[in-house]
PyMOL commands that place a pseudoatom at each C-alpha (Angstrom):
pseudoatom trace, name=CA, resn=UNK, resi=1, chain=A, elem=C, hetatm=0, pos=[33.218, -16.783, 64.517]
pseudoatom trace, name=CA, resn=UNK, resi=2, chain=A, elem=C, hetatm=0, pos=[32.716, -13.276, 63.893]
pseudoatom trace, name=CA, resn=UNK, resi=3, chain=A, elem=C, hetatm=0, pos=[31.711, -12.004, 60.108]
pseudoatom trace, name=CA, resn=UNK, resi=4, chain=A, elem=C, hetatm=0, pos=[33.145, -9.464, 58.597]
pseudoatom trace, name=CA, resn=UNK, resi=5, chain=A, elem=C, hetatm=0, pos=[31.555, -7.033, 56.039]
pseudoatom trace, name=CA, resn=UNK, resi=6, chain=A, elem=C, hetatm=0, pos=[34.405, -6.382, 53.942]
pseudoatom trace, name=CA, resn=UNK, resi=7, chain=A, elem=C, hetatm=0, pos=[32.366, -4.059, 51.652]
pseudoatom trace, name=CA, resn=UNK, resi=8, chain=A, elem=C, hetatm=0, pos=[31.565, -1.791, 54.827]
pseudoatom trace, name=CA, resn=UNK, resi=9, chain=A, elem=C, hetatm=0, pos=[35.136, -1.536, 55.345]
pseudoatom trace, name=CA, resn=UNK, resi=10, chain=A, elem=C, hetatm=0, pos=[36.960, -0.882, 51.950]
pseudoatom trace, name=CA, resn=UNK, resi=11, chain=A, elem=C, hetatm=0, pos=[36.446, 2.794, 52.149]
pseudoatom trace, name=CA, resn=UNK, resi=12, chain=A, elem=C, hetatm=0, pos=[33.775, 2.344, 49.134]
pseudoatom trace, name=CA, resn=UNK, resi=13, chain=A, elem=C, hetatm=0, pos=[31.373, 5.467, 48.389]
pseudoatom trace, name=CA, resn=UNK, resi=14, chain=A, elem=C, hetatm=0, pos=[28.229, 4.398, 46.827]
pseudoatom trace, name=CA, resn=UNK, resi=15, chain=A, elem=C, hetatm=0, pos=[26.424, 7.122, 44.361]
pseudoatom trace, name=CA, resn=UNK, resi=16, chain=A, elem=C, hetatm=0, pos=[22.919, 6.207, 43.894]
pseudoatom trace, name=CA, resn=UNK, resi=17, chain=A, elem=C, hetatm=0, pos=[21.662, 8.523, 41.199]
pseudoatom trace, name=CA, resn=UNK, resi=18, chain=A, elem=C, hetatm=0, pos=[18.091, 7.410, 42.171]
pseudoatom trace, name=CA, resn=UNK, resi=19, chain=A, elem=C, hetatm=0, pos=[18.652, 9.301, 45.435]
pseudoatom trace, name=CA, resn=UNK, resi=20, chain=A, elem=C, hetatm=0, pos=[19.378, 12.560, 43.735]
pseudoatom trace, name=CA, resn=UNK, resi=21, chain=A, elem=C, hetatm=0, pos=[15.733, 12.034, 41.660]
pseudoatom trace, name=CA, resn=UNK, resi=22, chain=A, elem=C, hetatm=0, pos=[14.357, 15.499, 41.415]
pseudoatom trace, name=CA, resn=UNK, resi=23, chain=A, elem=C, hetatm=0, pos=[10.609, 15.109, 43.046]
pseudoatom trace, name=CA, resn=UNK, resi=24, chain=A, elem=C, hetatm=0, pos=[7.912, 16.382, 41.492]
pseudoatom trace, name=CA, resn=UNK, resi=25, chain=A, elem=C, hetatm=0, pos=[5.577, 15.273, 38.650]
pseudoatom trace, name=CA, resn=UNK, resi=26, chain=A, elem=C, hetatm=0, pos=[6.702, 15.388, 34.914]
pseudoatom trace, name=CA, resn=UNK, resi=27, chain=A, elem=C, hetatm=0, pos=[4.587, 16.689, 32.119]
pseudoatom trace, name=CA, resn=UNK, resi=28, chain=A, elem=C, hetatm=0, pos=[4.534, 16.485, 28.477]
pseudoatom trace, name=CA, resn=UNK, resi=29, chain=A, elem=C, hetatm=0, pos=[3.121, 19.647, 26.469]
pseudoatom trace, name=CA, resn=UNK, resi=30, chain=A, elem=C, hetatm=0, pos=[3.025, 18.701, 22.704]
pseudoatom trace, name=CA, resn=UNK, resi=31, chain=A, elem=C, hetatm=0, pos=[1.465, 21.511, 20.665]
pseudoatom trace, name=CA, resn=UNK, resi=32, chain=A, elem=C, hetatm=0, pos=[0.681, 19.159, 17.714]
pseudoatom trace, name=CA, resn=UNK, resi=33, chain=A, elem=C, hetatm=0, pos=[-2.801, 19.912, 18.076]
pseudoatom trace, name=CA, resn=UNK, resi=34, chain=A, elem=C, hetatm=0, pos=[-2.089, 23.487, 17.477]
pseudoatom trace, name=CA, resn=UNK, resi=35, chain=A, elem=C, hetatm=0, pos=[-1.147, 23.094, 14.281]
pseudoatom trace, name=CA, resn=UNK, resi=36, chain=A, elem=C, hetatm=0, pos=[-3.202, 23.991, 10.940]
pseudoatom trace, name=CA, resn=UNK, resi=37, chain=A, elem=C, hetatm=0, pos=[-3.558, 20.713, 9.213]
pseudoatom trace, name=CA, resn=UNK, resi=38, chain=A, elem=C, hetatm=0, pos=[-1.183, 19.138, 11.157]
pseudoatom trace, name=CA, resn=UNK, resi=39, chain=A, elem=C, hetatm=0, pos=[1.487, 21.187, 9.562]
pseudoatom trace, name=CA, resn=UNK, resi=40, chain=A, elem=C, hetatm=0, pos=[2.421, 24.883, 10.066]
pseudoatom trace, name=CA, resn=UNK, resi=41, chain=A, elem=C, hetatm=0, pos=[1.613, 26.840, 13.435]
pseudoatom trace, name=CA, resn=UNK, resi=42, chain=A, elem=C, hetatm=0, pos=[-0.594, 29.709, 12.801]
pseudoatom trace, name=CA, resn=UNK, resi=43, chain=A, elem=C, hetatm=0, pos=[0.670, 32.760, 14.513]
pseudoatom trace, name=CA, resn=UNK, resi=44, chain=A, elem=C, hetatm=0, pos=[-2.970, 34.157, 15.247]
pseudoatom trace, name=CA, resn=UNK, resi=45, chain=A, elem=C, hetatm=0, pos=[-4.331, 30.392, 16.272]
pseudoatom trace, name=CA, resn=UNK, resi=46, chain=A, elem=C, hetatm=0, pos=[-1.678, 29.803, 18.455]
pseudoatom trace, name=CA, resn=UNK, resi=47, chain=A, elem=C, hetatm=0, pos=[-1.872, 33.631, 20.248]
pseudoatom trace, name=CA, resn=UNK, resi=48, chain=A, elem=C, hetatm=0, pos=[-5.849, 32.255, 20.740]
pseudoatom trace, name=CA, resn=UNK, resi=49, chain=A, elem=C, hetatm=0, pos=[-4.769, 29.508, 22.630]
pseudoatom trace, name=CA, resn=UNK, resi=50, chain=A, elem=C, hetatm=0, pos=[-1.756, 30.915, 24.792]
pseudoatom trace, name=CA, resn=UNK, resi=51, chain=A, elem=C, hetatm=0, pos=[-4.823, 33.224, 25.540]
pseudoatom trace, name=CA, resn=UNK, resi=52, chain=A, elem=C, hetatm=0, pos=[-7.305, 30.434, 26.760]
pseudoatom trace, name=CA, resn=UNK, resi=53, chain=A, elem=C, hetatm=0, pos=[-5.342, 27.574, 28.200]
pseudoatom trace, name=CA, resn=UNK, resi=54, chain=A, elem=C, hetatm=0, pos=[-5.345, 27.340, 31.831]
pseudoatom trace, name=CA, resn=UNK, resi=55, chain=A, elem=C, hetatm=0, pos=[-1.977, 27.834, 32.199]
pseudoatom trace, name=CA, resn=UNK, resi=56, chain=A, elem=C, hetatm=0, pos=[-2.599, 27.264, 35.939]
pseudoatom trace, name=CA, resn=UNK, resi=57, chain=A, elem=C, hetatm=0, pos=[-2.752, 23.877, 35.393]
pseudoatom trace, name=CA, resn=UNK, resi=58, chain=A, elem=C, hetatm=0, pos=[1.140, 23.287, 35.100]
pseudoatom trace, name=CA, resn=UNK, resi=59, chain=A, elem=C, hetatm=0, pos=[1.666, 24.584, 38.407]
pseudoatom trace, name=CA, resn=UNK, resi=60, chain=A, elem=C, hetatm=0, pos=[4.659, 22.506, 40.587]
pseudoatom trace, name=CA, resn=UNK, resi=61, chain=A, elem=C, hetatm=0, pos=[5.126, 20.856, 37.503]
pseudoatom trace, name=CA, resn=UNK, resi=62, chain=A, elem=C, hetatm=0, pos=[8.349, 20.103, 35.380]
pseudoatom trace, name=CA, resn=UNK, resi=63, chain=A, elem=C, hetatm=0, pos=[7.039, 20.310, 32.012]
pseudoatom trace, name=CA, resn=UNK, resi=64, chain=A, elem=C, hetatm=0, pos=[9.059, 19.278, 28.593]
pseudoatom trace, name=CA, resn=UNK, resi=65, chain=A, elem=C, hetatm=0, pos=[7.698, 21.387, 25.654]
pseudoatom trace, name=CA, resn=UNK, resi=66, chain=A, elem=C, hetatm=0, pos=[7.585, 19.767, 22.014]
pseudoatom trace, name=CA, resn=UNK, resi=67, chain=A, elem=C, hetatm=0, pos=[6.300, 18.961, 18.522]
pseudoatom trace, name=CA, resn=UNK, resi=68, chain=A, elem=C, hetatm=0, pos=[5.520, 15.546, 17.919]
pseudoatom trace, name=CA, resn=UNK, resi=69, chain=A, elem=C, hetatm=0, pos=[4.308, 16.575, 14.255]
pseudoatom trace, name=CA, resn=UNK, resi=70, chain=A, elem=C, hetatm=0, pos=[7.186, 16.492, 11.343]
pseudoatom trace, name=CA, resn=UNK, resi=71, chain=A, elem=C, hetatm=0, pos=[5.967, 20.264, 11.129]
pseudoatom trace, name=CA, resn=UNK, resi=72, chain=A, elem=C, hetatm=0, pos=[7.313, 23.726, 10.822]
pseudoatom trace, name=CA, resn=UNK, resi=73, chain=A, elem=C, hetatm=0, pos=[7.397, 25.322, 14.029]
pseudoatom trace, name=CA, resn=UNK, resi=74, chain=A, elem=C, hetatm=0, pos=[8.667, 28.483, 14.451]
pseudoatom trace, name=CA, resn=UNK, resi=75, chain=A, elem=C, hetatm=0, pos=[11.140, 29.521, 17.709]
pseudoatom trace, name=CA, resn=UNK, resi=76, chain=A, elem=C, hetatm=0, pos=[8.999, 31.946, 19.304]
pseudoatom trace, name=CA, resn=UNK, resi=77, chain=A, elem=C, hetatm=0, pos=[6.491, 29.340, 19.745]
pseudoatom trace, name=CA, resn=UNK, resi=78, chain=A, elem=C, hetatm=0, pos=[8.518, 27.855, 22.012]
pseudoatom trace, name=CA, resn=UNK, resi=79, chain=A, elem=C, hetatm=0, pos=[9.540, 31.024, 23.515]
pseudoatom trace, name=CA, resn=UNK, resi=80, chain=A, elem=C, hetatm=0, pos=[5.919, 32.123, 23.824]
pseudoatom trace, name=CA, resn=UNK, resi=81, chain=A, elem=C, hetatm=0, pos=[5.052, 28.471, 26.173]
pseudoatom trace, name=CA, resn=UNK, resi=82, chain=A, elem=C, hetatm=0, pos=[8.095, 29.462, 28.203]
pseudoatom trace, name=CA, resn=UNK, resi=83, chain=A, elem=C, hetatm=0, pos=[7.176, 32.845, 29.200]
pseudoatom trace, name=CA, resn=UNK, resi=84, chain=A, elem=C, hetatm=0, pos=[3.245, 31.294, 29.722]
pseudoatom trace, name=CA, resn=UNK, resi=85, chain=A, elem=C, hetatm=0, pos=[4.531, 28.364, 32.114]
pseudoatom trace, name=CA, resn=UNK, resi=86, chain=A, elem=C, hetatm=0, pos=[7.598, 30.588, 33.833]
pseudoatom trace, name=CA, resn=UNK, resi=87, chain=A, elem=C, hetatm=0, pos=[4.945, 31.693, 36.324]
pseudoatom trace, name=CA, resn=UNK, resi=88, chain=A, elem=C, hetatm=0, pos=[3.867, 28.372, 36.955]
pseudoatom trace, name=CA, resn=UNK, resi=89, chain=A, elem=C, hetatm=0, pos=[5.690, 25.179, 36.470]
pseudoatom trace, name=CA, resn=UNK, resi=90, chain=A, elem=C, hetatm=0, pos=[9.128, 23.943, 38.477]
pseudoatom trace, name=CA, resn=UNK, resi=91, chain=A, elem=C, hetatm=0, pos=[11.524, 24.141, 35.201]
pseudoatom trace, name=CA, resn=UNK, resi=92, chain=A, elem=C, hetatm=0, pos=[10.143, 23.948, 31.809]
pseudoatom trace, name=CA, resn=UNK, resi=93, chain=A, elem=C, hetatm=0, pos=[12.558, 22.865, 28.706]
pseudoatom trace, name=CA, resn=UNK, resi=94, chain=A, elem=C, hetatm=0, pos=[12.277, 22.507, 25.185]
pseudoatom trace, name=CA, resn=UNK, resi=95, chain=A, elem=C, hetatm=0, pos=[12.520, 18.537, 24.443]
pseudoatom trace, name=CA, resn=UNK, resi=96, chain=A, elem=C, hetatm=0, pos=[10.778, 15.173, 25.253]
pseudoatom trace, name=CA, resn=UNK, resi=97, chain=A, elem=C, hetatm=0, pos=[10.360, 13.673, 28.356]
pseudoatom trace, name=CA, resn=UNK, resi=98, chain=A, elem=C, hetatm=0, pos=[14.233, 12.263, 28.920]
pseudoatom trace, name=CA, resn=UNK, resi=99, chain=A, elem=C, hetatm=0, pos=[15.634, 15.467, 27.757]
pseudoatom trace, name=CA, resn=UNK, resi=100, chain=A, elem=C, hetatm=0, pos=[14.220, 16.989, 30.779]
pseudoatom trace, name=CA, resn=UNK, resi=101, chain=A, elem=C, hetatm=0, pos=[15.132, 14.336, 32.839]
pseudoatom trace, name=CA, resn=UNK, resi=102, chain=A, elem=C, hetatm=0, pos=[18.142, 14.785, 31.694]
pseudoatom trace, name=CA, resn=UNK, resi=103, chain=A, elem=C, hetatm=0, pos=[19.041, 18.736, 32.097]
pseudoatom trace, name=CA, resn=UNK, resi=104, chain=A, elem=C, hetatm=0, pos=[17.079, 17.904, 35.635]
pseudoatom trace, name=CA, resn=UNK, resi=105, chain=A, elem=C, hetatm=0, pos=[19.590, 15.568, 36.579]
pseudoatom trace, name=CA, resn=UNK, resi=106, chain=A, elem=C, hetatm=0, pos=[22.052, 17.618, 34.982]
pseudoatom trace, name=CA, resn=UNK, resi=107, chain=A, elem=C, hetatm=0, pos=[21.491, 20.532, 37.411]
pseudoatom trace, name=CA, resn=UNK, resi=108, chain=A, elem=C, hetatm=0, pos=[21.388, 18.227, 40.487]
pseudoatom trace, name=CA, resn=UNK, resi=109, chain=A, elem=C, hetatm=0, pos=[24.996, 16.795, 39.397]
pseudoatom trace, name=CA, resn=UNK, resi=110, chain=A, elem=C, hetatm=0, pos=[26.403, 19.800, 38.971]
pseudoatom trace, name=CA, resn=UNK, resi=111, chain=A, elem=C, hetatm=0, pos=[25.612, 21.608, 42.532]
pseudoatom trace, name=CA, resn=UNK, resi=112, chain=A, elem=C, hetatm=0, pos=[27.438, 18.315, 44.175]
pseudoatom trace, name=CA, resn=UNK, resi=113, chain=A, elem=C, hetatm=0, pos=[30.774, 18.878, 45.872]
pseudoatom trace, name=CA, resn=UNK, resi=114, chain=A, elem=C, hetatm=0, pos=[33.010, 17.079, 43.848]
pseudoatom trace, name=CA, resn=UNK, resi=115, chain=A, elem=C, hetatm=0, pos=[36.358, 17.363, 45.735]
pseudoatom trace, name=CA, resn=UNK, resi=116, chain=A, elem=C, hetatm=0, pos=[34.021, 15.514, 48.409]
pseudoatom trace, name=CA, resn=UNK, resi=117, chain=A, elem=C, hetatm=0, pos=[35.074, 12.439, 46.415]
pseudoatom trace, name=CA, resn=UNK, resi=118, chain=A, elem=C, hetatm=0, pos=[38.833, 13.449, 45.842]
pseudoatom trace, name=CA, resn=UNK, resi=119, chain=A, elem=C, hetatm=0, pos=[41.035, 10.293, 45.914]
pseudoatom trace, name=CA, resn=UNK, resi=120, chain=A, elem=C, hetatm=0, pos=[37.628, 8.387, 46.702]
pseudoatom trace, name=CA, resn=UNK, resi=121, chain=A, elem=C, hetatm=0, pos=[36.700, 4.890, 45.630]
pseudoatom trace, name=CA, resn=UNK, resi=122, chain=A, elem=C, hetatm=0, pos=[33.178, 5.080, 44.092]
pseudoatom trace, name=CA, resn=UNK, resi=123, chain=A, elem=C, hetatm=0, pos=[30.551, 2.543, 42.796]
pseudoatom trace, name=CA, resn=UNK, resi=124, chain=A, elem=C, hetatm=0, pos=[27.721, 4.112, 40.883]
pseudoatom trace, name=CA, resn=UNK, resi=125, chain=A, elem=C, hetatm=0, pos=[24.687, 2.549, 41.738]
pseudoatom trace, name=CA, resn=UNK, resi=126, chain=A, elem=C, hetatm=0, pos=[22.853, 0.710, 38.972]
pseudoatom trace, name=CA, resn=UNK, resi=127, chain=A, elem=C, hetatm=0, pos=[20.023, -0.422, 39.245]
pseudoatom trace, name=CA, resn=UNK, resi=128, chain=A, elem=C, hetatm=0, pos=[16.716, 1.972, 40.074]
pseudoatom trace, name=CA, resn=UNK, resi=129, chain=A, elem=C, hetatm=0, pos=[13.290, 1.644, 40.187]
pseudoatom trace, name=CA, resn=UNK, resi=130, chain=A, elem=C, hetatm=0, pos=[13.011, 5.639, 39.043]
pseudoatom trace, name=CA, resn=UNK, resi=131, chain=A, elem=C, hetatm=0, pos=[13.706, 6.472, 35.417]
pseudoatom trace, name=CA, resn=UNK, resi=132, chain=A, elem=C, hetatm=0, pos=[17.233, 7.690, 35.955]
pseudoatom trace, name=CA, resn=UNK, resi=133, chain=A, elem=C, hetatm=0, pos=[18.448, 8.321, 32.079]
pseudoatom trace, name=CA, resn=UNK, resi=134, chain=A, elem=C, hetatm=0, pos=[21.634, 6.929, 31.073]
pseudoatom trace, name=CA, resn=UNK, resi=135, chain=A, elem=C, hetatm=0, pos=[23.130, 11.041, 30.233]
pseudoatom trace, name=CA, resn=UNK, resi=136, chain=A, elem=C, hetatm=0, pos=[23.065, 11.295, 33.800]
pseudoatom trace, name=CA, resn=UNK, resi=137, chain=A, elem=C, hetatm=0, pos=[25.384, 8.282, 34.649]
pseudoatom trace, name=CA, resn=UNK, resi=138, chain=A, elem=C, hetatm=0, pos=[27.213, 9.624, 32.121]
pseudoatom trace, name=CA, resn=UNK, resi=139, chain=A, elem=C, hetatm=0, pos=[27.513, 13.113, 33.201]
pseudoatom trace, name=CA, resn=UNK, resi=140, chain=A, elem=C, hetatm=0, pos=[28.125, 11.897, 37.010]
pseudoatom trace, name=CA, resn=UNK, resi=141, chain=A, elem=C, hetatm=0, pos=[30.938, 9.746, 35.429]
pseudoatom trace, name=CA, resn=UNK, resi=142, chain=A, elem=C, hetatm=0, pos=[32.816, 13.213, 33.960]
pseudoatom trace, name=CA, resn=UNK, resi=143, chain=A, elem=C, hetatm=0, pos=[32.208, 14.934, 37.041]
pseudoatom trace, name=CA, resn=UNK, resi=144, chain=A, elem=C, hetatm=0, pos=[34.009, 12.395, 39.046]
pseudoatom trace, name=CA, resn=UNK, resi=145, chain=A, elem=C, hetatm=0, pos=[36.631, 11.046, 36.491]
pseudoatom trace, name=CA, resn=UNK, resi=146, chain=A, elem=C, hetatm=0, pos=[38.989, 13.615, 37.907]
pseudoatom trace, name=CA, resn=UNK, resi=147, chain=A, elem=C, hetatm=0, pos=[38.960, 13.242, 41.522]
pseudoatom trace, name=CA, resn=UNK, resi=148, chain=A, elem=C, hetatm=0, pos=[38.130, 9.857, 42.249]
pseudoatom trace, name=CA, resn=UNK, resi=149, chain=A, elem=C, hetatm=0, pos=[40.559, 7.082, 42.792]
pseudoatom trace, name=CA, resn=UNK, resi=150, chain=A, elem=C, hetatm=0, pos=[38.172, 4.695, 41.284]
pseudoatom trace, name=CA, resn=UNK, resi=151, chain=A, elem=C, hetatm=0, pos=[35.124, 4.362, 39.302]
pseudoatom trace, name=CA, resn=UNK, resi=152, chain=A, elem=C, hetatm=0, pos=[33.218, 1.311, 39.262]
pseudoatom trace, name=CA, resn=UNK, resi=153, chain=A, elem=C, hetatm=0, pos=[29.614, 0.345, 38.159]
pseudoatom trace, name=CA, resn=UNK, resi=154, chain=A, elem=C, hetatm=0, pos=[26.872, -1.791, 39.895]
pseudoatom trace, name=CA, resn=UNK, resi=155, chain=A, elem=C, hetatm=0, pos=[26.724, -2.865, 43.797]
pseudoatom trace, name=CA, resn=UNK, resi=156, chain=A, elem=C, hetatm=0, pos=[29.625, -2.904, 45.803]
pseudoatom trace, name=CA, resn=UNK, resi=157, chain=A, elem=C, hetatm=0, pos=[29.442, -6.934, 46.142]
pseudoatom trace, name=CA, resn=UNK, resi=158, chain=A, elem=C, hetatm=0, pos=[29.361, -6.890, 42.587]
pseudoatom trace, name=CA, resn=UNK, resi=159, chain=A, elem=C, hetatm=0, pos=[31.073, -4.122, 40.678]
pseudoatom trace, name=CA, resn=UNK, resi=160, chain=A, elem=C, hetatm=0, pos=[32.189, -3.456, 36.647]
pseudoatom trace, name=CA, resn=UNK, resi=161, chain=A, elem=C, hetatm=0, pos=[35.316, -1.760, 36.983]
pseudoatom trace, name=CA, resn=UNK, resi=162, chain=A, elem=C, hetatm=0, pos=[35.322, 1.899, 34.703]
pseudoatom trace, name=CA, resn=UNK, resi=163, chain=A, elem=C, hetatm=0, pos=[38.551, 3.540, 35.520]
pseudoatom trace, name=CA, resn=UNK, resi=164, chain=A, elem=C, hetatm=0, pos=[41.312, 3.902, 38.064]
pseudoatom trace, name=CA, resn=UNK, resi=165, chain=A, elem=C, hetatm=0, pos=[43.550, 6.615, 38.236]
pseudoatom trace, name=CA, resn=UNK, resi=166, chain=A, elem=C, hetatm=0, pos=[47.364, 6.039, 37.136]
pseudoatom trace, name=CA, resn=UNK, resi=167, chain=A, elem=C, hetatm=0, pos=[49.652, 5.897, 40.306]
for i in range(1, 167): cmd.bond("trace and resi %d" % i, "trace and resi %d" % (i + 1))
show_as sticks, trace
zoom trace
């Protein structure tokens, strides 16, 4: 008797979102040490230390920039770290560590060829051993509303049904 792999031959397109994981190493920069008192950025402090970190250090890097202090931090701050690690890190974005997972994943979703799953029957992929944020099967879920046949959710021996396109 011969088996039959019925999931090989349903015409099913698996998305695994860990495959799309950006490489590289992630790094938090939290400038709550910079802070007078743990409160209010000094303009002429923090112009010291834009001046002596070792900016070098970021290099290949994807860096999130924050606050972790309930303190007033003024915009060019952040706009001063950007133009420091520009030279040096992969991407650098203002937010904790998921936001930049997410605006990575963001940018990988977008460059895909969506009309390469027109009329396509597609199980996202859920489970990962990378930290794949939930935006991004959320944002690969908009993309693909529109073109695919079907969504569904899971593996595809054992799928949650998300949408299907009216006949």
């Amino acid at each position: 008797m011969e088996i039959i792999n019925k999931v090989a031959q349903s015409g099913i397109i698996t998305i695994d979102l860990e495959e799309l994981y950006p490489e590289g190493e992630r790094v938090l920069l939290d400038i709550k040490d910079q802070l007078f008192q743990g409160l209010i950025l000094k303009e002429k402090d923090f112009r010291e230390f834009i001046k002596n970190e070792n900016w070098s250090r970021y290099t290949g890097k994807y860096v999130a920039v924050t606050c972790s202090a309930d303190a007033i931090v003024p915009t060019w701050a952040y706009m001063l770290l950007a133009i420091q690690l520009e030279p040096f890190a992969k991407k650098a974005v203002f937010g904790n560590l998921e936001t930049l997972e997410t605006i990575l994943y963001n940018e990988v979703l977008n460059k895909l060829n969506i009309n390469d799953y027109k009329d396509a029957r597609i199980v996202i992929k859920g489970c990962s051993k990378l930290p794949v944020p939930i935006a991004a099967f959320v944002e690969a879920t908009r993309l693909l509303t529109p073109v695919a046949k079907s969504i569904m959710y899971g593996e595809p021996c054992s799928t949650v049904p998300l949408y299907k396109k009216a006949k």
